[in-house]
C-alpha positions in Angstrom: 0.0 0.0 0.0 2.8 2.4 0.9 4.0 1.6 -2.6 0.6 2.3 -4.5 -0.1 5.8 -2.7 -1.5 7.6 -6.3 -4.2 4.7 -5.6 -5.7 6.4 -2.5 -5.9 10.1 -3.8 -9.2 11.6 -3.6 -10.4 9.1 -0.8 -9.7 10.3 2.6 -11.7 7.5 4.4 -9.8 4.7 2.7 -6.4 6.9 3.3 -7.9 7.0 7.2 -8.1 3.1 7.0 -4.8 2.4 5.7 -3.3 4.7 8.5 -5.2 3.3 10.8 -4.2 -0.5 9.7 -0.3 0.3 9.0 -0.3 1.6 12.6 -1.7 -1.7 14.4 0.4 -3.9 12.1 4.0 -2.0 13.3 2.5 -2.6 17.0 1.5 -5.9 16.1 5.5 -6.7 14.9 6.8 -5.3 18.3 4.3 -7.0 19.7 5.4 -10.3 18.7 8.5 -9.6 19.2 7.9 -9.3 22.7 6.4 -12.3 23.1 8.5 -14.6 21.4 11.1 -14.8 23.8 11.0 -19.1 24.9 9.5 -19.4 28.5 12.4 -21.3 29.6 14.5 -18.6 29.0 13.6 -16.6 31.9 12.3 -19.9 33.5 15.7 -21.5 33.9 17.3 -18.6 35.6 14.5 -19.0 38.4 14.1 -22.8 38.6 18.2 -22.8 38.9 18.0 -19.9 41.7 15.1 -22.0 43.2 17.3 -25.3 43.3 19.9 -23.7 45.1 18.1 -21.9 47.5 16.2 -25.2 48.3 19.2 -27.1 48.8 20.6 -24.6 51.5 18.0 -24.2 53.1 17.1 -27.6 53.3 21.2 -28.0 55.0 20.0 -24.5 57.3 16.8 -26.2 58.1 18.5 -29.6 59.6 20.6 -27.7 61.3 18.2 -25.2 62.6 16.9 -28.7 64.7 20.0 -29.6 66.1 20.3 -25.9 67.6 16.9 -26.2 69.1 17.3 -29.7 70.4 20.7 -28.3 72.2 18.8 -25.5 73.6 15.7 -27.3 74.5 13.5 -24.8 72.5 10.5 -26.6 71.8 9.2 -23.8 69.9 11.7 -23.5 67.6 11.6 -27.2 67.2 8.5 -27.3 66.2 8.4 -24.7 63.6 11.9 -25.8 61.6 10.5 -29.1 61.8 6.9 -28.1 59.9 9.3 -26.3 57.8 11.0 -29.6 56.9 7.9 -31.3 56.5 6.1 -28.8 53.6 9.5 -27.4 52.2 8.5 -29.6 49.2 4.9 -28.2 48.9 5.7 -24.6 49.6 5.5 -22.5 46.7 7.7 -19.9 45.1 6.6 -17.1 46.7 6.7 -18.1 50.3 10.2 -20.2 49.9 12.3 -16.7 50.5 10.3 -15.8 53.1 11.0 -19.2 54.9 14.4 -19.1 53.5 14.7 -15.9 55.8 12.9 -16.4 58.5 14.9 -20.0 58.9 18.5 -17.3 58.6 17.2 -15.1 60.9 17.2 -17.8 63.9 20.4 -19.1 62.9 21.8 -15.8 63.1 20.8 -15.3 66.4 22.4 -18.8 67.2 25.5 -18.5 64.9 28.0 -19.7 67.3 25.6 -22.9 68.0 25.1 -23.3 64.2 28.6 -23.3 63.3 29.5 -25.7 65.9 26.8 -27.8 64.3 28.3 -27.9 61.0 26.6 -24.9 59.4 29.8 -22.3 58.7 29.8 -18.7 58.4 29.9 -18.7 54.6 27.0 -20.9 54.0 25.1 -19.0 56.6 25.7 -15.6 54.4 25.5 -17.9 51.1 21.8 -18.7 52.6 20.9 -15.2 52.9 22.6 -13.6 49.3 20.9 -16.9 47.7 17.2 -15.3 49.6 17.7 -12.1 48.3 18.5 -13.3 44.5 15.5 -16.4 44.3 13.2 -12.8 45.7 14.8 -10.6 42.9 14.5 -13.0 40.5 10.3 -14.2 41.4 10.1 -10.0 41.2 11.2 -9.9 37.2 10.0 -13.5 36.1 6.4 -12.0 37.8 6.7 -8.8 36.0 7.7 -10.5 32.6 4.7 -12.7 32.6 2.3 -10.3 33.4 3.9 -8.1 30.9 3.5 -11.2 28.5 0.2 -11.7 29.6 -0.9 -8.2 28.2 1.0 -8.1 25.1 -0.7 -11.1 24.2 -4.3 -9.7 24.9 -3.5 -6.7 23.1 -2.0 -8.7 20.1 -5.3 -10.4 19.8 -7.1 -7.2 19.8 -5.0 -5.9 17.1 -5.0 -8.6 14.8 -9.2 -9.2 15.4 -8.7 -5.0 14.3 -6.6 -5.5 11.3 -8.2 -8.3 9.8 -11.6 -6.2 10.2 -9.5 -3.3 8.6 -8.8 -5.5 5.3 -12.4 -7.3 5.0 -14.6 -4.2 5.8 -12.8 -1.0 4.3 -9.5 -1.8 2.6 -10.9 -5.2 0.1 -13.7 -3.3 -1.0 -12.0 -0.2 -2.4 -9.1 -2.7 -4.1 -11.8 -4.4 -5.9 -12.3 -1.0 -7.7 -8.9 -0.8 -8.4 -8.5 -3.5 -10.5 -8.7 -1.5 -14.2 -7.2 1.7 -12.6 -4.3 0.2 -10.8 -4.1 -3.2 -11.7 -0.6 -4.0 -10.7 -1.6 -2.8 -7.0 -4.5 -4.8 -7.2 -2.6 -8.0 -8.3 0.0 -7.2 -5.6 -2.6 -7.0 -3.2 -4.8 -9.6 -4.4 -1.5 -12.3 -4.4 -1.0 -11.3 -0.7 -4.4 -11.6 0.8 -4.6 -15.3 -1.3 -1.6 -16.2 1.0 -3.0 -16.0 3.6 -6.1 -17.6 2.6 -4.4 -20.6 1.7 -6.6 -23.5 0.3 -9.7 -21.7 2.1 -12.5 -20.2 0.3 -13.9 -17.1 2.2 -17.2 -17.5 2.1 -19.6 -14.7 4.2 -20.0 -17.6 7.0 -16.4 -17.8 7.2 -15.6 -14.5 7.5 -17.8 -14.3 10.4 -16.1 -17.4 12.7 -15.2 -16.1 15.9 -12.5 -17.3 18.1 -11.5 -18.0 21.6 -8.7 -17.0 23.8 -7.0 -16.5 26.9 -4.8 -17.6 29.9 -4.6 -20.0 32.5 -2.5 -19.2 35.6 -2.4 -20.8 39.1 -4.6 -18.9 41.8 -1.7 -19.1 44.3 1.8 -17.8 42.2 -0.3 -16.4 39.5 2.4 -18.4 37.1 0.7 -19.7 34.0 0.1 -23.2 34.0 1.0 -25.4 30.9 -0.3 -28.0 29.5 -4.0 -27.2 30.7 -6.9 -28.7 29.4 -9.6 -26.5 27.6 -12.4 -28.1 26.3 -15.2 -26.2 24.2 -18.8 -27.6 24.5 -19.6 -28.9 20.7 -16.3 -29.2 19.9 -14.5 -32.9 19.7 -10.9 -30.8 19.6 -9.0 -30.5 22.6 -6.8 -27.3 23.4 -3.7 -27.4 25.5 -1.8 -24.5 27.3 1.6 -23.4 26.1 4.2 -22.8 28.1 2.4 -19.2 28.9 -0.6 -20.7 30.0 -2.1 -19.4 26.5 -4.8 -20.9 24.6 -6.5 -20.4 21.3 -9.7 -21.9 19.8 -9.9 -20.7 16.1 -13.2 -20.7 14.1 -15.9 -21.0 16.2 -19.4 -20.0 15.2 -21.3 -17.4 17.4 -24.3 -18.1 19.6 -23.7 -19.4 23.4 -20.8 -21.5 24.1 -19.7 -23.2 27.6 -15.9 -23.7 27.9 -14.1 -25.6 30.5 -10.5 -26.2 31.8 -8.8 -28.7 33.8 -5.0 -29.3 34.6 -3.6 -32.3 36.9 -3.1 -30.9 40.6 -6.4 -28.3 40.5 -10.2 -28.1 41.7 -12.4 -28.6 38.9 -13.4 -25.3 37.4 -17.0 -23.8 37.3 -17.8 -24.0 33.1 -17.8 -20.7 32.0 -21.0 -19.3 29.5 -20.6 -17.0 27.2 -22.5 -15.6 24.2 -20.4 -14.4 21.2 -20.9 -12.3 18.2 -20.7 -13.0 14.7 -16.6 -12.4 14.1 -16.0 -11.5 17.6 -12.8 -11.9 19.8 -13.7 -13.3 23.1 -10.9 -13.5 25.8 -11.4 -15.7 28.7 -9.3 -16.5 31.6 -9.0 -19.0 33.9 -7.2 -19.1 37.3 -7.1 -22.3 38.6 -7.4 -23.3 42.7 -4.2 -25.9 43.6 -6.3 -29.1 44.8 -5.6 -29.2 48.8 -3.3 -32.8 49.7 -4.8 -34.1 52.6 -2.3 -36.3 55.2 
């Protein structure tokens, strides 16, 4: 288009349109760019931080109970021992804050810990490793949510764009097919790529689609691999490794969509009536199912 501008003289709404389109498709590019950074990128950093910080505490931890046993603190015995007991359950966001809470009565008993085996260094180690694994939940947290937007708003743009091209910017080519016929072979020979092997009939143009996130309700970290399940629909949709989703060409009317993951409550279905070519995001933020002992 910005190659075939004598084609748009004399027609400010279809100069408005393309404006309008070129616009959302350069957000659209940095858009995806954003988001196409792998998961495990930033997901490595913290999972290696998080093995580290478990393995020293788990060391602080054992002995944090010989301490108490020396000084007959039955409180203290007692709580590092229901530490060592859910340290494997306890989630991302409360391991530094046991991780410093488990330093901070060491510290008061360093003499007692290092005479247990627990030296100076690994005592401060403890500590620096606390402050990182925190640091580190803080930008992985910030990313995802960040993620988490970018995607809804990439959705939004594209549902704009393609709206853009079958409502304003199609019709006015189709004119220019004896007045500009290279642009309207150029432009013709891109939209067909797109299309490919599909014939746009006016029902097709007016399938909606589905989308959204699935995240766990307690560290609001997306959950992969989830199960989504659209009433009427054989297909099943997983998660990626955002916790995103996408169900493509559905028809409008009222749907029921589900999710389930391994580990979770069982989700209330969720109803929703959709519009002919609408976007419709829906989330879901799944309740960790409770192990009893």
């Amino acid at each position: 288009m910005n190659n075939n501008s004598d084609a748009f003289v004399g027609f400010p709404e279809i100069i408005d349109a393309k404006e309008r389109f070129l616009i959302k498709k350069k957000r659209i590019t940095e858009l995806i760019s954003n988001v196409s950074k792998p998961y495990t990128e930033f997901h490595g950093v913290k999972s290696d931080s998080k093995e580290k910080l478990y393995s020293a505490l788990s060391l602080a931890i054992g002995t944090g109970i010989t301490v108490a046993i020396h000084q007959n603190n039955s409180p203290l015995l007692q709580a590092l021992k229901s530490y060592k007991s859910s340290l494997s359950r306890t989630t991302i966001h409360d391991l530094p804050e046991m991780a410093n809470r488990v330093y901070l009565e060491l510290k008061q008993n360093e003499t007692l810990a290092i005479g247990a085996g627990l030296t100076a260094e690994k005592l401060t180690a403890l500590k620096d490793l606390t402050t990182d694994f925190r640091e580190i939940i803080e930008s992985t947290d910030y990313e995802l949510s960040t993620r988490k937007t970018d995607r809804k708003e990439l959705q939004t743009l594209i549902s704009e764009c393609i709206h853009i091209l079958r409502y304003e910017l199609d019709p006015f080519v189709a004119h220019c097919k004896d007045t500009f016929p290279d642009f309207y072979k150029a432009f013709i020979t891109l939209r067909a790529r797109k299309r490919r092997g599909k014939k746009k009939s006016a029902e097709t143009l007016a399938l909606c689609d589905i989308s959204g996130t699935v995240t766990d309700s307690v560290t609001n970290l997306p959950v992969a691999n989830a199960t989504v399940l659209l009433t009427g629909d054989e297909t099943v949709y997983t998660t990626d490794e955002d916790g995103y989703y996408l169900i493509e060409d559905v028809t409008d009317g009222a749907r029921i969509i589900n999710c389930f993951a391994p580990g979770y409550d069982k989700t209330q279905p969720v109803q929703d009536t959709i519009g002919v070519g609408e976007s419709v995001i829906i989330d879901f933020n799944l309740v960790p199912t409770v192990q009893k002992n």
